[in-house]
C-alpha positions as CSV (number, residue, x, y, z in Angstrom):
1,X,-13.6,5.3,0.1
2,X,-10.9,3.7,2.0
3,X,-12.3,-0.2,0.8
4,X,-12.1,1.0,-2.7
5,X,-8.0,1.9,-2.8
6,X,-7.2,-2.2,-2.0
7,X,-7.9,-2.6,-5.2
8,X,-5.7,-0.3,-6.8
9,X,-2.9,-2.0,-4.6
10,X,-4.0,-5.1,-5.3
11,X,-3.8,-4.9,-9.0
12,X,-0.2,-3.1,-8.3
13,X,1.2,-6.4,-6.5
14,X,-0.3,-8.7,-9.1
15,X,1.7,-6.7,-12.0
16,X,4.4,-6.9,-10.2
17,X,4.5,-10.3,-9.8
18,X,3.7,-10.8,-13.8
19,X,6.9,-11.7,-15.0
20,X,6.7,-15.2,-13.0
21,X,3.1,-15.2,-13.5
22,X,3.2,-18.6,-15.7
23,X,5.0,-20.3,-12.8
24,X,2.0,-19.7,-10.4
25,X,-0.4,-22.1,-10.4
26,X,-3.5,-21.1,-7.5
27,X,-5.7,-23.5,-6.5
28,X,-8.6,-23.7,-4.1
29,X,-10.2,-26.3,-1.6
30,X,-14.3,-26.4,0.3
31,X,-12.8,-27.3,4.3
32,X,-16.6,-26.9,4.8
33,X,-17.9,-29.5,2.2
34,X,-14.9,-31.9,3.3
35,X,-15.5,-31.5,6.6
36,X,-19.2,-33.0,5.8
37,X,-17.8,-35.9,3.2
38,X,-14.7,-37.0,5.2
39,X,-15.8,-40.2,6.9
40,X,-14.6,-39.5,10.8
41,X,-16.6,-35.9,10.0
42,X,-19.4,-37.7,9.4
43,X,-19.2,-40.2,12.5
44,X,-18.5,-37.1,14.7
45,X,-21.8,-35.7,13.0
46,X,-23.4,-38.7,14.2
47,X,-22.0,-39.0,17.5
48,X,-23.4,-35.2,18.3
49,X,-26.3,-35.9,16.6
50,X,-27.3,-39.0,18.9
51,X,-25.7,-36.8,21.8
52,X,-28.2,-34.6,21.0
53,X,-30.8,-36.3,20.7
54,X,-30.2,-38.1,24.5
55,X,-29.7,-35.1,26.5
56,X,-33.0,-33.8,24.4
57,X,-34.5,-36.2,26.1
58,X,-33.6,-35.3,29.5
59,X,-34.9,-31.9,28.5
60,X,-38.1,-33.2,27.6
61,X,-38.6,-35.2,30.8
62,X,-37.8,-31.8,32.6
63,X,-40.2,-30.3,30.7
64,X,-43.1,-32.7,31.7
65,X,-42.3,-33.1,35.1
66,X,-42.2,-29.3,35.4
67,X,-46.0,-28.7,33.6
68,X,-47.5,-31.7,35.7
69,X,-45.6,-30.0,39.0
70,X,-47.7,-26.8,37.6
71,X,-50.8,-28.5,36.9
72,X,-50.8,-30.5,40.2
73,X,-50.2,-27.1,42.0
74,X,-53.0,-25.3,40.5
75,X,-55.6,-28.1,41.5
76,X,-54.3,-28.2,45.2
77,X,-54.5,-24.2,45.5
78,X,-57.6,-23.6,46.8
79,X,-57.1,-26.2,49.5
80,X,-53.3,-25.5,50.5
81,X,-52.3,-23.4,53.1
82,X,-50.6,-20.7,52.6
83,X,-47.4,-22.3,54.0
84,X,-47.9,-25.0,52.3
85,X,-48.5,-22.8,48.9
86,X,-44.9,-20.9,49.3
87,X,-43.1,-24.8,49.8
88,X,-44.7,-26.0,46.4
89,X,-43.5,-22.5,44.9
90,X,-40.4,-22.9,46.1
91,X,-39.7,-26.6,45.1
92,X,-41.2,-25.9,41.4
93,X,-38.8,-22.9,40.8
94,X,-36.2,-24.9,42.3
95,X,-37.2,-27.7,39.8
96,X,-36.9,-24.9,37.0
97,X,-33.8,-23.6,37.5
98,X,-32.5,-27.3,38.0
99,X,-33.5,-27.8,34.5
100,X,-32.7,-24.4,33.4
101,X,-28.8,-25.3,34.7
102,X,-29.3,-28.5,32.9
103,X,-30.1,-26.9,29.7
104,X,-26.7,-24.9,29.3
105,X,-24.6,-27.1,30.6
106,X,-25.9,-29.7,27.8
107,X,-25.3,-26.6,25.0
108,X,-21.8,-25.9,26.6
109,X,-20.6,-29.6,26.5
110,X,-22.0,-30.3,23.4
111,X,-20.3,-26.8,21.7
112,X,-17.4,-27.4,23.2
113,X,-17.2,-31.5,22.0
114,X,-18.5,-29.8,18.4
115,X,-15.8,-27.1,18.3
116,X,-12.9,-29.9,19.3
117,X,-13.8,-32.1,16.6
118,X,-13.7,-29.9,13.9
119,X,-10.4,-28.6,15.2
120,X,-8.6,-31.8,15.3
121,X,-10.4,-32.4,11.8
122,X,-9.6,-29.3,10.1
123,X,-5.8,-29.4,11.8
124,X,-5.3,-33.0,9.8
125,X,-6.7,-31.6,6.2
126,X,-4.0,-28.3,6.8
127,X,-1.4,-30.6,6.7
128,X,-2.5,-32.9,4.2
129,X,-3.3,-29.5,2.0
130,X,0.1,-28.4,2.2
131,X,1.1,-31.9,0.8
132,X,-1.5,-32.0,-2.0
133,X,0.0,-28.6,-2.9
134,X,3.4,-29.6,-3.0
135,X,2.9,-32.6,-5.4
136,X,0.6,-30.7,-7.6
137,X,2.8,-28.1,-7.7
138,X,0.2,-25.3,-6.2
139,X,1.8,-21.6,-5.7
140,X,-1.5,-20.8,-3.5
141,X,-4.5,-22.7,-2.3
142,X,-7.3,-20.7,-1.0
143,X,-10.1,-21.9,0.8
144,X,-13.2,-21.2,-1.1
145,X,-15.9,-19.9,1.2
146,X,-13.1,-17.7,2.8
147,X,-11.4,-16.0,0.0
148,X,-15.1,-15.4,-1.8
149,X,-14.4,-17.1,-5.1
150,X,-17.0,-17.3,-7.2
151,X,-16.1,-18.9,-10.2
152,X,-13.0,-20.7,-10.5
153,X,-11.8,-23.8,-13.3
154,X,-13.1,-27.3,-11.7
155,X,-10.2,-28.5,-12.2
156,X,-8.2,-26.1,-9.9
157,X,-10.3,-27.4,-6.8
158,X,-8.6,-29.5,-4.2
159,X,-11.5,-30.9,-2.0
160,X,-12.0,-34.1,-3.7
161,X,-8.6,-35.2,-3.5
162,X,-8.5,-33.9,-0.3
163,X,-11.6,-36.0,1.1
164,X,-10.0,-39.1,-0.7
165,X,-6.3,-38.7,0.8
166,X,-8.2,-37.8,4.2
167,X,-10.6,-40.9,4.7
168,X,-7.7,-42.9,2.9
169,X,-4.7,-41.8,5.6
170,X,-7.3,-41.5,8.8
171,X,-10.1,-44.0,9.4
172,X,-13.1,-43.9,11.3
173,X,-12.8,-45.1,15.0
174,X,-8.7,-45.0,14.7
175,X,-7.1,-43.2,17.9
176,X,-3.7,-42.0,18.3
177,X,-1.8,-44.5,20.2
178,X,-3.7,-47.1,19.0
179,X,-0.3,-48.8,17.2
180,X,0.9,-48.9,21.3
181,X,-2.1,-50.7,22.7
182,X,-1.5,-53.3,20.1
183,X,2.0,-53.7,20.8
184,X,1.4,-54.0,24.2
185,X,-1.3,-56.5,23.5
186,X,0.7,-58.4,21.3
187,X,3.7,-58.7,23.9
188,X,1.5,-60.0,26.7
189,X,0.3,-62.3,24.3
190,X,3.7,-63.4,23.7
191,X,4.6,-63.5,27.2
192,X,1.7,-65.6,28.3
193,X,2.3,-67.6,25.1
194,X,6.0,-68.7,26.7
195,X,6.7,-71.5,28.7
196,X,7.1,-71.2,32.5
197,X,10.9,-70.8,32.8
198,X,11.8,-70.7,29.0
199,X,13.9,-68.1,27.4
């Protein structure tokens, strides 16, 4: 019954903390459900999704090639050699685990691209979390799905703010180091704007 004594302990740390209990204020935030609503999480959704849907057509064309290969093989059996038989077995598996090495390469590179853009997503809503808590004046935010709450005052939740502030502060398309490129832009525009030999 080990699970059962965190409770206990639990309940010990929050009675010790009672005396400033009306100076906590806890509040909670859904990284998942922002993640969705945010606008770059959406155009990184879409970006995968048309991924996706390319490579899937590779995969298809694979696919086809590989049952006409088949089909082709079959009908030319009974007049092949046998020589000829163990070269069109050998270039169909070939073929296969061509495609085969396709497939998981496609799932790698599009997990790893997946995994990335949440990261950099999730890294920008920590901090701007930590700043929504400090102007609300939030003790503890939790993250919802995480901490298991299940019911918890509306008003208490952070992700709307946070989705607002987020698509507000980082917009869709916009890099870091973008603010150089233009600067560079703007000073070859001003150099090829000056006269030859003026100052």
């Amino acid at each position: 019954m080990r699970t059962l004594a965190v409770v206990p302990a639990l309940a010990g740390l929050l009675l010790a903390a009672a005396p400033a209990a009306a100076d906590v204020k806890i509040g909670y935030v859904d990284f998942q459900r922002a993640l969705n609503e945010v606008e770059q999480g959406k155009a990184a959704k879409a970006s995968l999704q048309k991924d996706f849907a390319d490579k899937q057509k590779v995969l298809d064309k694979d696919k086809a090639d590989l049952e006409k290969m088949q089909a082709d093989f079959e009908k030319q059996a009974a007049v092949l050699s046998d020589e000829a038989k163990r070269d069109k077995a050998v270039e169909i598996q070939r073929r296969m685990n061509e495609a085969q090495g396709r497939l998981v390469g496609f799932q790698k590179e599009l997990s790893e691209r997946e995994r990335e853009a949440t990261r950099v997503i999730f890294e920008k809503m920590d901090g701007l979390v930590r700043e929504i808590s400090q102007t609300e004046g939030f003790t503890f935010v939790f993250e919802k799905n995480n901490a298991g709450i299940i019911v918890a005052p509306p008003a208490n939740d952070i992700t709307n703010e946070l989705i607002r502030k987020y698509n507000a502060r980082y917009k869709v398309g916009a890099h870091e180091g973008a603010p150089k490129a233009d600067k560079k832009k703007e000073a070859a525009k001003a150099a090829a704007a000056k006269p030859a030999g003026g100052k």
